[in-house]
Every structure is written in structure tokens, then in C-alpha cells.
C-alpha positions in Angstrom: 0.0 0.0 0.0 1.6 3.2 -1.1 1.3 6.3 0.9 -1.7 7.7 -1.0 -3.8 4.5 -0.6 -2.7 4.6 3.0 -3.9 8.0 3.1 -7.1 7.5 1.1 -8.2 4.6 3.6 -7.7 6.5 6.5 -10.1 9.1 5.1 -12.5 5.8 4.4 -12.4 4.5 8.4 -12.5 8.9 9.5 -16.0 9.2 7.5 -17.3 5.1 8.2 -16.8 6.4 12.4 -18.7 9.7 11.5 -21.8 8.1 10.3 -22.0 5.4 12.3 -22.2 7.8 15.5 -24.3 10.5 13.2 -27.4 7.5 13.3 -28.9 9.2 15.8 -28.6 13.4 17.0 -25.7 13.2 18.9 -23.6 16.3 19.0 -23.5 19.0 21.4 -22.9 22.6 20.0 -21.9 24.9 23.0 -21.9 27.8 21.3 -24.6 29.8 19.0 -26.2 32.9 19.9 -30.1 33.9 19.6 -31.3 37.5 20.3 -34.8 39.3 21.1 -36.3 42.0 19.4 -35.9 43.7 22.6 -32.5 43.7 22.6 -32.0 44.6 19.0 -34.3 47.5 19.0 -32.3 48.5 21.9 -28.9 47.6 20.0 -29.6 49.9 16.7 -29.9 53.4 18.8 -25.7 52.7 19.1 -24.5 50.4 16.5 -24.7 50.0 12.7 -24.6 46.2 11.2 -23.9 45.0 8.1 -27.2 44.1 6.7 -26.1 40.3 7.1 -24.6 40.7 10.4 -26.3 37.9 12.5 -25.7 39.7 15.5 -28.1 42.3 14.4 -31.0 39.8 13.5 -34.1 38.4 15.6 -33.0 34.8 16.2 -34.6 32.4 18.4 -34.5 28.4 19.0 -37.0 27.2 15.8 -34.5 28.9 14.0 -31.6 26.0 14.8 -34.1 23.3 14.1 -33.7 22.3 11.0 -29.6 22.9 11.1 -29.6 21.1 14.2 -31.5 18.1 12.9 -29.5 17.8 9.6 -26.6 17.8 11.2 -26.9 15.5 13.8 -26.5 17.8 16.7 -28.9 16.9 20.1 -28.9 20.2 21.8 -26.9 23.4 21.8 -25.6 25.3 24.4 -26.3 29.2 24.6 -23.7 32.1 24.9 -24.6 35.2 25.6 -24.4 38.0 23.0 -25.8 41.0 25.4 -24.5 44.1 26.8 -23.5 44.1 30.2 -25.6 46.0 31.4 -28.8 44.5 30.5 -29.9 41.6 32.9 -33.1 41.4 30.9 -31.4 40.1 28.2 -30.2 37.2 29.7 -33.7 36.1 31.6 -34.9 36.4 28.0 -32.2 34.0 26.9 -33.2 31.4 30.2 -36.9 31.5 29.0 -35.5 30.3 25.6 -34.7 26.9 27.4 -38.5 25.9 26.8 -37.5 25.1 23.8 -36.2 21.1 23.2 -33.3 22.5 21.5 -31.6 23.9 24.5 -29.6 22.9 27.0 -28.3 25.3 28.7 -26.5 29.1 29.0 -23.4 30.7 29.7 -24.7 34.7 30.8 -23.3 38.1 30.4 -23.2 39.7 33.8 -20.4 42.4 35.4 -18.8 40.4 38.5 -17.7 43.9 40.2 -21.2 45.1 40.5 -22.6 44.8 44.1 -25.9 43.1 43.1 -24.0 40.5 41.1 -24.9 38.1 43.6 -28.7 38.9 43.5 -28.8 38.1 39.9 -27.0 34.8 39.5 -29.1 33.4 42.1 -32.2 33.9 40.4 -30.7 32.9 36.9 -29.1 29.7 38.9 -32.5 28.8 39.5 -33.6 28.1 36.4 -31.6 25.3 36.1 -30.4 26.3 32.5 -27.5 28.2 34.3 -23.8 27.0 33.0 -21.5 30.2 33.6 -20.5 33.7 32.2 -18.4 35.0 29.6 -16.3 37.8 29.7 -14.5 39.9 26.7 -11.0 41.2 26.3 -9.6 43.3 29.1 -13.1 42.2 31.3 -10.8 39.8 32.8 -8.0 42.1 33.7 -10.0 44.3 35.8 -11.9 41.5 37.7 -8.5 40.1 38.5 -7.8 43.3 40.3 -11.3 44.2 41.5 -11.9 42.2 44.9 -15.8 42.1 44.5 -15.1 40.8 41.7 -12.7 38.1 43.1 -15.3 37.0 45.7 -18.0 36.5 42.7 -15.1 34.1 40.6 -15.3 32.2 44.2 -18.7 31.7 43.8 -18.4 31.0 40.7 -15.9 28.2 41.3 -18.1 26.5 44.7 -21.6 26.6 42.4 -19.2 24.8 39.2 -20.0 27.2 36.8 -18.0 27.5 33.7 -16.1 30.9 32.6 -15.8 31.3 28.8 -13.5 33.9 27.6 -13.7 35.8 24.4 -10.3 36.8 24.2 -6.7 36.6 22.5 -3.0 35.4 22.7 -2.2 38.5 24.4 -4.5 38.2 26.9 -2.7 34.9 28.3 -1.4 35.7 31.1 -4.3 36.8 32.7 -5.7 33.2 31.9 -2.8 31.8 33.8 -3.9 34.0 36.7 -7.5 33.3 36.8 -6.4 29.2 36.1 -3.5 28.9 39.2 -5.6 31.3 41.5 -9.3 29.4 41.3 -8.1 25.8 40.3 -11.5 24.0 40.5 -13.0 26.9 38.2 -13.8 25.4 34.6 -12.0 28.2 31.9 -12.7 28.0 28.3 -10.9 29.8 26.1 -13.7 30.8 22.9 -12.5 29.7 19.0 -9.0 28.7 19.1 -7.6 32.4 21.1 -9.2 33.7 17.9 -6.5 32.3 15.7 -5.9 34.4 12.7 -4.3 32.8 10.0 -2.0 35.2 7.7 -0.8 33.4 4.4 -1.6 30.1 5.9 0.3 30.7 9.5 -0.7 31.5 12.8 1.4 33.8 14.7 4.2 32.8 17.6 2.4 34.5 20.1 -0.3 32.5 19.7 1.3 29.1 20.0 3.0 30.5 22.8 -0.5 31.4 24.7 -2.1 28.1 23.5 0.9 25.8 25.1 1.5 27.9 28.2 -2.7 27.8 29.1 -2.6 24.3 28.5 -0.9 23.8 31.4 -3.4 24.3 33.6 -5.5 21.5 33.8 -8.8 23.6 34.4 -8.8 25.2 31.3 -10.1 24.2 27.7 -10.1 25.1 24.6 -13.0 25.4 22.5 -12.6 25.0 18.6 -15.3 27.0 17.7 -16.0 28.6 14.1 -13.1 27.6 12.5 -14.1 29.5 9.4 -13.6 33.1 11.6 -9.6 31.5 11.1 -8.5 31.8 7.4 -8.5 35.4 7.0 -11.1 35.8 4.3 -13.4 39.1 4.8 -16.8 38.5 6.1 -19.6 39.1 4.3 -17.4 39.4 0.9 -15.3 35.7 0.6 -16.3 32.4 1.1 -13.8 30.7 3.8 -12.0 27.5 2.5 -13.5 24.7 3.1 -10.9 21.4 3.3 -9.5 20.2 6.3 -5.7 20.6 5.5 -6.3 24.8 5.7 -6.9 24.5 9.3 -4.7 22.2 10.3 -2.1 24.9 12.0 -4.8 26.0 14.2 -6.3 22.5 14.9 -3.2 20.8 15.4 -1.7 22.6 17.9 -4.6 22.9 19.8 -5.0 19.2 20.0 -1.4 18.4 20.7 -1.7 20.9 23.7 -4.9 20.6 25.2 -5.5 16.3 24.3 -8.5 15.0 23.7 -10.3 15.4 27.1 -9.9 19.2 27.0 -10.8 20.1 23.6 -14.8 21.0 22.6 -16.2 21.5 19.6 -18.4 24.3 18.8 -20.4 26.0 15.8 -20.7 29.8 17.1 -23.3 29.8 14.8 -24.5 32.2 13.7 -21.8 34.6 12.9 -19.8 31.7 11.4 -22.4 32.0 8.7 -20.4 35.4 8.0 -17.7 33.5 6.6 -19.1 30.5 5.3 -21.5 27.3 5.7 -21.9 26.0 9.2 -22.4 22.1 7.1 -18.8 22.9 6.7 -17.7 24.0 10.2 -19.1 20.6 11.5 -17.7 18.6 8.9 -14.1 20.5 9.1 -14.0 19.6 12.7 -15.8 16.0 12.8 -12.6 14.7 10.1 -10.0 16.4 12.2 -11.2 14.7 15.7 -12.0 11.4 13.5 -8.1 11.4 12.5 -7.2 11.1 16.1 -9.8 8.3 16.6 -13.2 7.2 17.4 -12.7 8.4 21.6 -11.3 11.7 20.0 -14.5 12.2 17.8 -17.1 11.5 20.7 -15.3 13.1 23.6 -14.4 16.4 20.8 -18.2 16.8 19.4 -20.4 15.7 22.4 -18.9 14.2 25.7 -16.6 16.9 26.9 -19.0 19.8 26.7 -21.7 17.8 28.9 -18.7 17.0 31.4 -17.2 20.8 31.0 -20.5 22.4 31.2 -22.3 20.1 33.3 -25.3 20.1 31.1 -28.0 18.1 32.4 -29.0 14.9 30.5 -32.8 15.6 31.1 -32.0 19.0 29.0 -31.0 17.2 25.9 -33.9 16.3 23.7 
């Protein structure tokens, strides 16, 4: 067997696995985002989308159904894409778990304010409660804020997940947050937001990838992979084989191992850059490559386990 049939058959046994476990809905996607007219009325006083700009429609669970079902995924996971300053947003989001398609959500909230407190408990008891995410610098100033730092605590004793939209340069504040609170669950949102230039990704960015890894609390989820290429939203289709991805995926994999690497659509802003058909597929062939306990634990078990989604919330 020469090299290309070796290669060839591989691709056979990668694709056999993926149906075989694609009988039934089986994937968990933790990571799309659904807004209220509420909240976009309120959004388009301040900021001017593109016309195709997701982020600036009405998008709601009945919308994912028919993705959901042809692509095999179970339930999806929620993540907030509300201003800080809006709690009604996010009790809009929990009342969104009537719907069969969701499992849970990971809130916006500001951990310095005093009533902090006041409003996780009451989104805790919904039961659809998974975490919070914060953006950029967020992290920084909660790091030095000591309210804040209590509300992390809590955080950490109630096992809530913090996702963090955020970049390479941004790593040593992970490091912080991972060696000061390390029973908190930390994942890191699409890949550090690898950006690909001419096919590479950047030193920094393998050097905040490997050094995270290290803590054993944080994750990395491999979310959108489209968002990675480089292509202009809106404008170019992102590639759409494997082998263009693989200097983000690989490194990621080889740091973080199977058990701490969850897959994710962030649908739907990847539909910016391309088909989400393709962001599953992309994904489901690179975890296949590393085997069948690579594929489940990549595109289902590790965000139930992460998250601690509730089987009774998966339809």
C-alpha cells in the first residue's frame, strides 16, 4: 500500500466512524447565539450592522431546528451575546430553554457590581445556568477588583463555567485566573481567535495556546473555525478542506488532548464566513483522524462533562 492509498483509507475509516455515530442526534454545539427584538431595537440606537450581520437579527431556538436536525447535533448550548448592562437580556435568553433545543447558557453579567450576587441566584434557578463569559480586558479588571474576586469564588463552589472571548495576548491573565481558582472550569472561545496570515498563525499565539494548556482547568473550544482563514466577512467564502486549518487544529489538540478540547459552531456569525455544514464537517474529520474516543469526547462528551449540562435537557 503506497502512501496515497494509506492515506485514502484513513479518510474511508474517519468518515465510516462519522456516520456510524451520526445514526442518531448526537452532537452538542456549545456555542450559537439567539437575540430578542428587545435587545436589538435597543442595539440599533448605538451600532450600525452590516445588513447580514447575524448579530443584528431576531434569532430564536426554531431557527436551529432544521440545522440542528441535519446535522446531527442533540442540543446546543447558549452564549450570551448581550450588553453588560442589560440583565433582561439574559432572563430572555433562560426563558429560551422551553425550547427542546436547549440545554443550557453561559450569561453576560459584570462580576464587580454589588448586586451581582442577587442576579445569578435567580438565573441559577432556572436550572439552565452554565457560567459567564467575559470579553478582552473584562478579565484584567476583575483580576484586580476584589468584588469581583469573591463573585469568581462563587463562581468556582456553584461549578459554573467561565468562557472567555479573548486573545493570545490576553494569556497571562488566563494563567492567573487558572493557578488562583483551580477548580473553576476556563474555556478559552475559538482557538484564542487564531488568525491565519498566508496560511500561519502567529508565535504568540502558539505560545499562549501551550502555556494555558498547562493548567489542567482550562479548555479550549474549537469553535467557528471559518472566523480563522482570513477571508473578509460578508465578501469571501472561507476554505473549506480540512488541510487549511490544520495549523490551528493541530496545535490545539497536541496541547490541550483530547479530554480538553470541545467543539463548537458559534453559529451564527460563522455563517459570516461561510457554511456552518462545513464548520461541522471541518471539525468531525480532524477529531476522527485522532480516533473514534477523539470524535465522541471532541463533538459531544466533553462539553456535557465541561459544562455540566444536564442529560434531562438534551432532547
Amino acid at each position: 500500500m503506497n502512501v496515497l492509498q494509506f492515506a485514502a483509507s484513513l479518510s474511508v475509516l474517519a468518515l465510516t466512524s462519522i456516520t456510524a455515530i451520526a445514526e442518531q442526534p448526537w452532537i452538542i454545539d456549545p456555542h450559537t447565539h439567539f437575540k430578542g427584538r428587545e435587545q436589538i431595537a435597543l442595539e440599533n440606537q448605538t451600532v450600525k450592522r452590516e445588513p447580514q450581520n447575524t448579530l443584528g437579527h431576531v434569532v430564536v431556538p426554531e431557527d436551529y431546528r432544521e440545522l440542528a436536525d441535519r446535522l446531527g447535533i442533540q442540543s446546543t448550548l447558549v452564549v450570551e451575546a448581550v450588553d453588560q448592562d442589560q440583565p433582561q437580556f439574559n432572563d430572555w435568553l433562560l426563558d429560551q430553554a422551553k425550547s427542546d433545543l436547549v440545554c443550557g447558557y453561559v450569561a453576560r453579567a459584570d462580576l464587580s457590581s454589588e448586586d451581582f450576587q442577587t442576579h445569578h441566584r435567580r438565573y441559577k434557578q432556572t436550572g439552565y445556568l452554565n457560567g459567564y463569559r467575559f470579553r478582552f480586558d473584562e478579565l484584567s479588571g476583575y483580576l484586580k477588583n476584589e468584588t469581583a474576586r469573591k463573585n469568581l469564588a462563587t463562581l468556582q463552589t456553584d461549578g459554573m463555567v467561565v468562557d472567555l472571548l479573548i486573545e493570545p495576548s490576553h494569556a497571562d491573565d488566563v494563567a492567573e485566573l487558572a493557578a488562583t481558582f483551580p477548580r473553576l472550569k476556563i474555556v478559552i472561545n475559538h482557538c484564542f481567535r487564531a488568525n491565519m496570515v498566508d496560511g500561519k498563525v502567529s508565535d504568540q499565539w502558539k505560545q499562549a495556546v501551550a502555556r494555558c494548556a498547562t493548567f489542567e482547568n482550562v479548555f479550549m473550544k474549537i469553535s467557528s473555525i471559518v472566523n480563522f482563514a482570513g477571508t473578509k466577512p460578508f465578501v469571501e467564502q472561507a476554505p473549506t478542506d480540512l488541510q487549511t486549518y490544520l495549523p490551528v487544529l493541530e496545535p490545539c489538540f497536541a496541547a490541550f488532548g483530547e479530554d480538553r478540547v470541545i467543539f463548537a459552531t458559534n453559529w451564527g456569525v460563522s455563517t459570516h464566513f461561510g457554511s456552518v455544514d462545513d464548520v461541522v464537517r471541518i471539525v468531525q474529520e480532524f477529531l476522527a483522524s485522532k480516533g473514534d474516543s477523539a470524535l465522541r469526547k471532541g463533538m459531544r462528551d466533553n462539553a456535557i462533562r465541561v459544562y455540566g449540562i444536564n442529560p434531562q435537557h438534551l432532547r
